[in-house]
PDB file with SEQRES, HELIX, SHEET and CRYST1 records, atoms N, CA, C and O in Angstrom:
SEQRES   1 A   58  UNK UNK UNK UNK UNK UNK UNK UNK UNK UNK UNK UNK UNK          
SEQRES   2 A   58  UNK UNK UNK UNK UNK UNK UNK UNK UNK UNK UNK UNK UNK          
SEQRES   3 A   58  UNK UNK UNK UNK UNK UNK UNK UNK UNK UNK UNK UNK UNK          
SEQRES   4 A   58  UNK UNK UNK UNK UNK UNK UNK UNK UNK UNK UNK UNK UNK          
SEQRES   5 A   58  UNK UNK UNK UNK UNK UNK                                      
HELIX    1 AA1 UNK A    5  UNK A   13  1                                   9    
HELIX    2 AA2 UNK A   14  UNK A   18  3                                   5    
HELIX    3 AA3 UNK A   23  UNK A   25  5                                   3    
HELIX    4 AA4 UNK A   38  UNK A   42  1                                   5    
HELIX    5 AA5 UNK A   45  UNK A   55  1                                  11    
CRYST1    1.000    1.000    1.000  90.00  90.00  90.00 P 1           1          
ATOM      1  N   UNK A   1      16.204  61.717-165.011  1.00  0.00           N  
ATOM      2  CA  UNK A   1      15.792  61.877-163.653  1.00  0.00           C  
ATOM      3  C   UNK A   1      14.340  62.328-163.686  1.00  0.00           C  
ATOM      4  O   UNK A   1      14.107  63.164-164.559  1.00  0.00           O  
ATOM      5  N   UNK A   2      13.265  61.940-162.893  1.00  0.00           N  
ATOM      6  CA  UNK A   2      11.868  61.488-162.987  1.00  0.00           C  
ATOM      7  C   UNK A   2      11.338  61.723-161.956  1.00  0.00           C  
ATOM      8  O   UNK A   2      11.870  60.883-161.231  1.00  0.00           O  
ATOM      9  N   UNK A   3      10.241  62.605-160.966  1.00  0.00           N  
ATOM     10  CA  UNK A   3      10.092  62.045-159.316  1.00  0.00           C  
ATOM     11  C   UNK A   3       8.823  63.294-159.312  1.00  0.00           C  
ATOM     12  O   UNK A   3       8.119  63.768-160.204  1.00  0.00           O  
ATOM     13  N   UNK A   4       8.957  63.570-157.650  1.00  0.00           N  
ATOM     14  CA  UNK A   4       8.566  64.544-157.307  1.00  0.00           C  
ATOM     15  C   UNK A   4       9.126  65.881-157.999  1.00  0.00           C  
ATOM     16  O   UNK A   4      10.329  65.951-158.250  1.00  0.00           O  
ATOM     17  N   UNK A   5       8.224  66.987-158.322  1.00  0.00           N  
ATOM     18  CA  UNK A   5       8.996  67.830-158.803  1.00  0.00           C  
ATOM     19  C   UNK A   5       9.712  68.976-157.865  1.00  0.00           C  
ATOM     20  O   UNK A   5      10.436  69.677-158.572  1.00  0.00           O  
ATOM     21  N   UNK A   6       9.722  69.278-156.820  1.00  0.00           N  
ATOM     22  CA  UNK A   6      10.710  69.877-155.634  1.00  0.00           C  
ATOM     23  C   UNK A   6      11.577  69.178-155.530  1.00  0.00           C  
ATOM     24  O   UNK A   6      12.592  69.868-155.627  1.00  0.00           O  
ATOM     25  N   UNK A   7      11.865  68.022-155.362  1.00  0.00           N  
ATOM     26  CA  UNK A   7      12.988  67.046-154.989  1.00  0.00           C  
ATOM     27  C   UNK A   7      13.884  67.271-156.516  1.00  0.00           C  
ATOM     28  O   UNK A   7      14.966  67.857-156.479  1.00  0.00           O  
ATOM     29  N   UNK A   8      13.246  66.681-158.009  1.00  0.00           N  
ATOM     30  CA  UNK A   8      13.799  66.714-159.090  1.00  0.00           C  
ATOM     31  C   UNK A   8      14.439  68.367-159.377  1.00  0.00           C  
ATOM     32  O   UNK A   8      15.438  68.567-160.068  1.00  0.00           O  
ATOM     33  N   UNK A   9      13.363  69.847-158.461  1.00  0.00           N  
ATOM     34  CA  UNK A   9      14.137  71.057-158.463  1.00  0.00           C  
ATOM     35  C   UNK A   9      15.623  70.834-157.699  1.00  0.00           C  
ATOM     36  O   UNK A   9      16.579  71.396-158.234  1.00  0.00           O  
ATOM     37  N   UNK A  10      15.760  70.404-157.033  1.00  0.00           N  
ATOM     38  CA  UNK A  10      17.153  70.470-156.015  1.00  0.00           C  
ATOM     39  C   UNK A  10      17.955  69.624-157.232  1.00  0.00           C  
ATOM     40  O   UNK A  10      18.635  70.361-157.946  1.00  0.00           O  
ATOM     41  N   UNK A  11      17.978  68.429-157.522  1.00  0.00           N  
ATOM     42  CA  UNK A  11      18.875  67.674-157.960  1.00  0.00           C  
ATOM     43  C   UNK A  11      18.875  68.218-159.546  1.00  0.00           C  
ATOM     44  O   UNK A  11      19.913  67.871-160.108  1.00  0.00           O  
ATOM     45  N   UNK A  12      18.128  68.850-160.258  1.00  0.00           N  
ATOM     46  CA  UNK A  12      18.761  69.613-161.771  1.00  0.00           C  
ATOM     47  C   UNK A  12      19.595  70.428-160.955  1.00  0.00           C  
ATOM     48  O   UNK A  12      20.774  70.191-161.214  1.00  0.00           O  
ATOM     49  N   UNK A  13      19.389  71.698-159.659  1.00  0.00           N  
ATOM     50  CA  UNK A  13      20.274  72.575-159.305  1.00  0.00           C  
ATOM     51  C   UNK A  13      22.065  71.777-159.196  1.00  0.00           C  
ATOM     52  O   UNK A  13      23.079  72.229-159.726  1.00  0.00           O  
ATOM     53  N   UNK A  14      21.928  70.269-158.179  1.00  0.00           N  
ATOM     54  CA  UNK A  14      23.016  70.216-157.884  1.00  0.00           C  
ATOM     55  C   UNK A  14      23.811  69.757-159.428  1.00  0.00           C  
ATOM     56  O   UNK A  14      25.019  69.939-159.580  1.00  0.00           O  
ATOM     57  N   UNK A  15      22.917  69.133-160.530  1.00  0.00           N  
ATOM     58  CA  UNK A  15      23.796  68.466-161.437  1.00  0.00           C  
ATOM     59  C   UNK A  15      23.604  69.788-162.642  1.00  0.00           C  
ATOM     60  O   UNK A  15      23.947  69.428-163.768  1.00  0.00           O  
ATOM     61  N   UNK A  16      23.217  70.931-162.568  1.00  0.00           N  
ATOM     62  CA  UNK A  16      23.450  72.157-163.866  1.00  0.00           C  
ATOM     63  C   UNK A  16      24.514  72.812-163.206  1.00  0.00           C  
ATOM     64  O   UNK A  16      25.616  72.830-163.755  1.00  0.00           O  
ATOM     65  N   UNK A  17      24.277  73.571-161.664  1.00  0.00           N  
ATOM     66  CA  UNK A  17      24.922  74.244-161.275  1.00  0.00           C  
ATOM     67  C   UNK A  17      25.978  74.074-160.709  1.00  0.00           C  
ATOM     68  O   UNK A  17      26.969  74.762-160.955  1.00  0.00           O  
ATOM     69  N   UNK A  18      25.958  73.320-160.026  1.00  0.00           N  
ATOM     70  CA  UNK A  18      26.860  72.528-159.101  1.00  0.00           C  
ATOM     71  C   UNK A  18      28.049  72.013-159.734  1.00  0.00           C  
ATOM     72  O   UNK A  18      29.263  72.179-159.611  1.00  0.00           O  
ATOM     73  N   UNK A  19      26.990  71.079-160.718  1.00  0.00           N  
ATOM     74  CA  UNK A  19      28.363  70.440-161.195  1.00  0.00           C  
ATOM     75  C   UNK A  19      28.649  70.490-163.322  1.00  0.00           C  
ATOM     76  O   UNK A  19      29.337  69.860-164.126  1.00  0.00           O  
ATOM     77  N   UNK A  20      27.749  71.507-163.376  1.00  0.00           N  
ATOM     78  CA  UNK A  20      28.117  72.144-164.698  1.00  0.00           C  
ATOM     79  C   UNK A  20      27.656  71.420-165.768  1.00  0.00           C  
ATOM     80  O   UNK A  20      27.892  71.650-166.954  1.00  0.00           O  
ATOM     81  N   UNK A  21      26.739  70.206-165.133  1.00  0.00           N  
ATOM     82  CA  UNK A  21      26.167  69.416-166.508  1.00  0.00           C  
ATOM     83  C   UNK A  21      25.699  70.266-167.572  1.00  0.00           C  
ATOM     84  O   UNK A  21      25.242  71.327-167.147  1.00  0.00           O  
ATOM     85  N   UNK A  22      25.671  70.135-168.780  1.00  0.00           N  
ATOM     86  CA  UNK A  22      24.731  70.572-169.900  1.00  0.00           C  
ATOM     87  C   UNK A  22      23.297  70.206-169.965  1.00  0.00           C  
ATOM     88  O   UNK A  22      22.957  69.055-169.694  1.00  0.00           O  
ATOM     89  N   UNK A  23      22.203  71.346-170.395  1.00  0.00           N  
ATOM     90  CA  UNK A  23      21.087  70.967-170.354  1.00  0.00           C  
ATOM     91  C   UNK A  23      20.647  69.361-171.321  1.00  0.00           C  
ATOM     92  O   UNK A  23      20.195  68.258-171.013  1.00  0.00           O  
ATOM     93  N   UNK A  24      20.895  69.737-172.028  1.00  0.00           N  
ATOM     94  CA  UNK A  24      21.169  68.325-173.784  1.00  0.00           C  
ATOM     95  C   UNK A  24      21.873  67.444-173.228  1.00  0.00           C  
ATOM     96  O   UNK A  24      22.106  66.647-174.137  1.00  0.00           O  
ATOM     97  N   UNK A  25      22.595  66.905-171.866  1.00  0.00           N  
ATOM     98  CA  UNK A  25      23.045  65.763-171.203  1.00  0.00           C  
ATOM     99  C   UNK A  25      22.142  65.691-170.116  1.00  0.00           C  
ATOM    100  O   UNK A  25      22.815  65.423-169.121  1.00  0.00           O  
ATOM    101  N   UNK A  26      21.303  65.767-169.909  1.00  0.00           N  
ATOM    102  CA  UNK A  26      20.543  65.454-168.941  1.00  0.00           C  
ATOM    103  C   UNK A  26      18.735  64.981-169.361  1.00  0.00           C  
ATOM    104  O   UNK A  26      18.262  65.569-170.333  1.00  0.00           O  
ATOM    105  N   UNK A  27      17.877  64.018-168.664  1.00  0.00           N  
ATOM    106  CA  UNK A  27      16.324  64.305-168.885  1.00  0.00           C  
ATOM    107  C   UNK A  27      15.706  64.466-167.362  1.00  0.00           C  
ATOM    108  O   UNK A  27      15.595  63.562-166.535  1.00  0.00           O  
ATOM    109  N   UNK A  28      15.391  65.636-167.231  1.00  0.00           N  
ATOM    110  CA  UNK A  28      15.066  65.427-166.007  1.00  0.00           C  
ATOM    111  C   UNK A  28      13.184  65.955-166.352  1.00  0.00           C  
ATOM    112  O   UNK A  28      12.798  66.413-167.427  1.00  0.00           O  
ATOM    113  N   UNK A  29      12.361  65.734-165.203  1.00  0.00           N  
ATOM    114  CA  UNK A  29      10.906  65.798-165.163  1.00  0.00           C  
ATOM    115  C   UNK A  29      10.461  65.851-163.811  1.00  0.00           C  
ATOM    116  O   UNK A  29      10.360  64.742-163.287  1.00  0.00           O  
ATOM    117  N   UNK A  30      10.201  66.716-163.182  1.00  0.00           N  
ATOM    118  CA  UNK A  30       8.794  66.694-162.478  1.00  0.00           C  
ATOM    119  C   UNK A  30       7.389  65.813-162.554  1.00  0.00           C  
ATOM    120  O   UNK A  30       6.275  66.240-162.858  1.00  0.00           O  
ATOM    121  N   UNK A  31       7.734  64.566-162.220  1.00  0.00           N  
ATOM    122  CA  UNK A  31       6.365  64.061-162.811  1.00  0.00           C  
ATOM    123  C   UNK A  31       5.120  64.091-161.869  1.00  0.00           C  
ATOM    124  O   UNK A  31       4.097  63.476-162.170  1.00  0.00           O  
ATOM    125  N   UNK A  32       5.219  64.742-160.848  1.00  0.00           N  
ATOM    126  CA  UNK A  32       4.114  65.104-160.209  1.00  0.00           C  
ATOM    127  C   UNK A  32       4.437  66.165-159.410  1.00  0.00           C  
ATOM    128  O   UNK A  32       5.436  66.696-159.897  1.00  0.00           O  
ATOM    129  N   UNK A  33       4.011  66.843-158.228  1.00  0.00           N  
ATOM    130  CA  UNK A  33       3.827  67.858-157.369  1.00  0.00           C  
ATOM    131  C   UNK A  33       3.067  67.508-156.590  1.00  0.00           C  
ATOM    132  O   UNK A  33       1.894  67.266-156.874  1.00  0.00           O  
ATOM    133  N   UNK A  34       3.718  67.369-155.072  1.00  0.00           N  
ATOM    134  CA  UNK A  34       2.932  67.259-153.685  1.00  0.00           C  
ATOM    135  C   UNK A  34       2.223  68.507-153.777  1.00  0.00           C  
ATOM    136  O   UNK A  34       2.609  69.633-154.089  1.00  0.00           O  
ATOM    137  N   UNK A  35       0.674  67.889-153.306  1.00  0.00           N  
ATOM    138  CA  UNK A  35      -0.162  68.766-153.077  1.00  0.00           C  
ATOM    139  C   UNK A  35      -0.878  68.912-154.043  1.00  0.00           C  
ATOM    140  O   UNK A  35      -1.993  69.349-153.758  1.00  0.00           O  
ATOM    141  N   UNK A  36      -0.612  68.639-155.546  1.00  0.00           N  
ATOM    142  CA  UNK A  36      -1.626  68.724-156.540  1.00  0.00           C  
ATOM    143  C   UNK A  36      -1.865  67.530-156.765  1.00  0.00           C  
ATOM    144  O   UNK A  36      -1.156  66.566-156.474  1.00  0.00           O  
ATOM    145  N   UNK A  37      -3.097  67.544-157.408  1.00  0.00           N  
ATOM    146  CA  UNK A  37      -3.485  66.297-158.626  1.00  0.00           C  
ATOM    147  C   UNK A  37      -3.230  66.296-159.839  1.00  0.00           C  
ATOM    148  O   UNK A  37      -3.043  67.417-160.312  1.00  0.00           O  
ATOM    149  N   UNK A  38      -3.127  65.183-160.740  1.00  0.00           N  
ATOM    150  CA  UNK A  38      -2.838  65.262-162.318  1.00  0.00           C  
ATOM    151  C   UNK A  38      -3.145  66.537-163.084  1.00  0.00           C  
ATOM    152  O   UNK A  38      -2.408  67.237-163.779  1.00  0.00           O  
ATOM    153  N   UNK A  39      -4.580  66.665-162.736  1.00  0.00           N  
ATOM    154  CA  UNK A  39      -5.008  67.825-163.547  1.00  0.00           C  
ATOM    155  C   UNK A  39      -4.038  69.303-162.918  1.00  0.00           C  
ATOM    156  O   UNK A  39      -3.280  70.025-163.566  1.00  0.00           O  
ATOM    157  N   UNK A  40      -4.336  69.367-161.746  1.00  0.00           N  
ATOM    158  CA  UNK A  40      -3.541  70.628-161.488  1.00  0.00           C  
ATOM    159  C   UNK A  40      -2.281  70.698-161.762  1.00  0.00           C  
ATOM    160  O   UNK A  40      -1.836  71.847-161.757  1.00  0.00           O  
ATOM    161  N   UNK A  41      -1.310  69.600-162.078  1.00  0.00           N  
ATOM    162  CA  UNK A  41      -0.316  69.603-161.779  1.00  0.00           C  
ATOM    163  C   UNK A  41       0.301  70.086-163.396  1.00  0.00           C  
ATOM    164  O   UNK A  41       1.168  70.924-163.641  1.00  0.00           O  
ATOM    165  N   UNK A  42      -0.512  69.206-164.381  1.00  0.00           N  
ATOM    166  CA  UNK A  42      -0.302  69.265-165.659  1.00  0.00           C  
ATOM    167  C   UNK A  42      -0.907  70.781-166.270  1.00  0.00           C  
ATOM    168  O   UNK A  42      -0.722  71.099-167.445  1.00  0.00           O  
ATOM    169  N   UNK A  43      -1.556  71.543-165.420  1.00  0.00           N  
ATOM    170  CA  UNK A  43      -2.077  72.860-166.121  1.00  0.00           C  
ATOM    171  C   UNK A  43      -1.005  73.476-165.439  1.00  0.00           C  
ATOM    172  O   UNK A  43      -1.125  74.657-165.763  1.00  0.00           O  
ATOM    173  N   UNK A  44       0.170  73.367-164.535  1.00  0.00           N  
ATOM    174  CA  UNK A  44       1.068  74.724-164.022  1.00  0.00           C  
ATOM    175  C   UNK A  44       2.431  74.147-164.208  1.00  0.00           C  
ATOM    176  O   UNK A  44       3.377  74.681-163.629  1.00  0.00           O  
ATOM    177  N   UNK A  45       2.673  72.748-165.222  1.00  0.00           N  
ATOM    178  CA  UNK A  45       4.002  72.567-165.061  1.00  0.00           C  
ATOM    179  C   UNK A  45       4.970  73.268-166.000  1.00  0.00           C  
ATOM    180  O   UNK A  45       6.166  73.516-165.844  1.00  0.00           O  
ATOM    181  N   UNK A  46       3.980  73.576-167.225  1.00  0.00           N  
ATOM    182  CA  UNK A  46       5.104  74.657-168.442  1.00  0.00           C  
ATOM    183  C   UNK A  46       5.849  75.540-167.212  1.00  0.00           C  
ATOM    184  O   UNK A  46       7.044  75.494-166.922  1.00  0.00           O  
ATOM    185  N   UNK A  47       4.542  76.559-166.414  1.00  0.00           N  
ATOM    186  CA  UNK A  47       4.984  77.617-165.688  1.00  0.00           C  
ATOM    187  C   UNK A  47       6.159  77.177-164.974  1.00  0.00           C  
ATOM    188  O   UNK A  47       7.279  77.570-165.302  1.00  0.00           O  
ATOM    189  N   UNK A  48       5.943  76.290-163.904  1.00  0.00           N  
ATOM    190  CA  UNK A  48       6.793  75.912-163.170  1.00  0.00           C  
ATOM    191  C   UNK A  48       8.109  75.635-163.488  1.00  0.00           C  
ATOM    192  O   UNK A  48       9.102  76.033-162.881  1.00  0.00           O  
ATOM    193  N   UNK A  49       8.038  74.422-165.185  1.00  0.00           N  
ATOM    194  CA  UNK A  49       9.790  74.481-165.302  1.00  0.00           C  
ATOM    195  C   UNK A  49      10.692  75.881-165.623  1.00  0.00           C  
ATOM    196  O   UNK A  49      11.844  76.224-165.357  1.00  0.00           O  
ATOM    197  N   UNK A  50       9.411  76.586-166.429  1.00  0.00           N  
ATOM    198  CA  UNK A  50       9.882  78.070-167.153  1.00  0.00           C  
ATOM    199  C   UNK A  50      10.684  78.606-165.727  1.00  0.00           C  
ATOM    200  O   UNK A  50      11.808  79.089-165.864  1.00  0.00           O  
ATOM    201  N   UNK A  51      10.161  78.521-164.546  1.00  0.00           N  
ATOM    202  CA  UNK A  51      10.417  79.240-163.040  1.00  0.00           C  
ATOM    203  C   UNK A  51      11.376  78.775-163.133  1.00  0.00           C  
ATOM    204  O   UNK A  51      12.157  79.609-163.592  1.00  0.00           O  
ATOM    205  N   UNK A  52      12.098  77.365-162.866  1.00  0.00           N  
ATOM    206  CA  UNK A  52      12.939  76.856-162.298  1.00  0.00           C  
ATOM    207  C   UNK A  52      14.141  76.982-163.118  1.00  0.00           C  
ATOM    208  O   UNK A  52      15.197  77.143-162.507  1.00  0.00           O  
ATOM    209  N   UNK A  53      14.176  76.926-164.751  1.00  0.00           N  
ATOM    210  CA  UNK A  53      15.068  77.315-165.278  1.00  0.00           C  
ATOM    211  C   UNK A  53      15.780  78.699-165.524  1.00  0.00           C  
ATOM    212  O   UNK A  53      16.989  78.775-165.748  1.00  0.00           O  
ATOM    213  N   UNK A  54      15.155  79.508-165.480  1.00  0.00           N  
ATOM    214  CA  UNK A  54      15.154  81.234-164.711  1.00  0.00           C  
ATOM    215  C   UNK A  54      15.991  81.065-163.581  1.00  0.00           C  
ATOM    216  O   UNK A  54      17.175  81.393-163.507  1.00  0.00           O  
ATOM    217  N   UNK A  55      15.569  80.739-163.047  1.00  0.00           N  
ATOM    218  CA  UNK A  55      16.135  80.729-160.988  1.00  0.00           C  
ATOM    219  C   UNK A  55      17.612  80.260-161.467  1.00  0.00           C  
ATOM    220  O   UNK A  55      18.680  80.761-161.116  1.00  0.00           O  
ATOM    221  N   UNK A  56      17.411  79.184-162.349  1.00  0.00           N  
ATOM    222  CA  UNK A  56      19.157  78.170-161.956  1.00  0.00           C  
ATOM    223  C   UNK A  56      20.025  78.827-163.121  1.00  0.00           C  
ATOM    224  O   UNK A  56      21.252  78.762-163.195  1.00  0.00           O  
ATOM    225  N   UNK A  57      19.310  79.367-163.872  1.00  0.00           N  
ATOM    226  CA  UNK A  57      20.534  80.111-165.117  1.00  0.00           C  
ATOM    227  C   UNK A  57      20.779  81.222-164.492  1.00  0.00           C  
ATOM    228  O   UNK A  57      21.603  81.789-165.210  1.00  0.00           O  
ATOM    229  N   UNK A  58      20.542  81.956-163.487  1.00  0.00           N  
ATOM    230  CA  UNK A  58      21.229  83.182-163.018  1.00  0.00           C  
ATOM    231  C   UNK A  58      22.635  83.082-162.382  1.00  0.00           C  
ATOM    232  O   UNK A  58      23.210  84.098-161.991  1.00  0.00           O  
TER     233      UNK A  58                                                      
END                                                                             
């Protein structure tokens, strides 16, 4: 799974949490961010997945 990365945040939530997928069964990516450009997007995405995987393992 590949897209916007807010949209790709909701759909890892519904398929980790939701529905209990394993991380190692899934590829998912943020490949861009509304509102940034390449460059910005690629200097805050470590941060960003680090965020999002935090948030959904609680």
């Amino acid at each position: 799974m590949h897209g916007e990365a807010g949209f790709v945040k909701e759909l890892r939530r519904l398929l980790r949490v939701e529905h209990g997928v394993p991380l190692d069964r899934l590829s998912i990516s943020g490949y861009w961010r509304t509102g940034h450009d390449e460059d910005g997007w690629q200097s805050s995405k470590r941060d960003w997945n680090r965020a999002v995987e935090e948030e959904q393992e609680r």
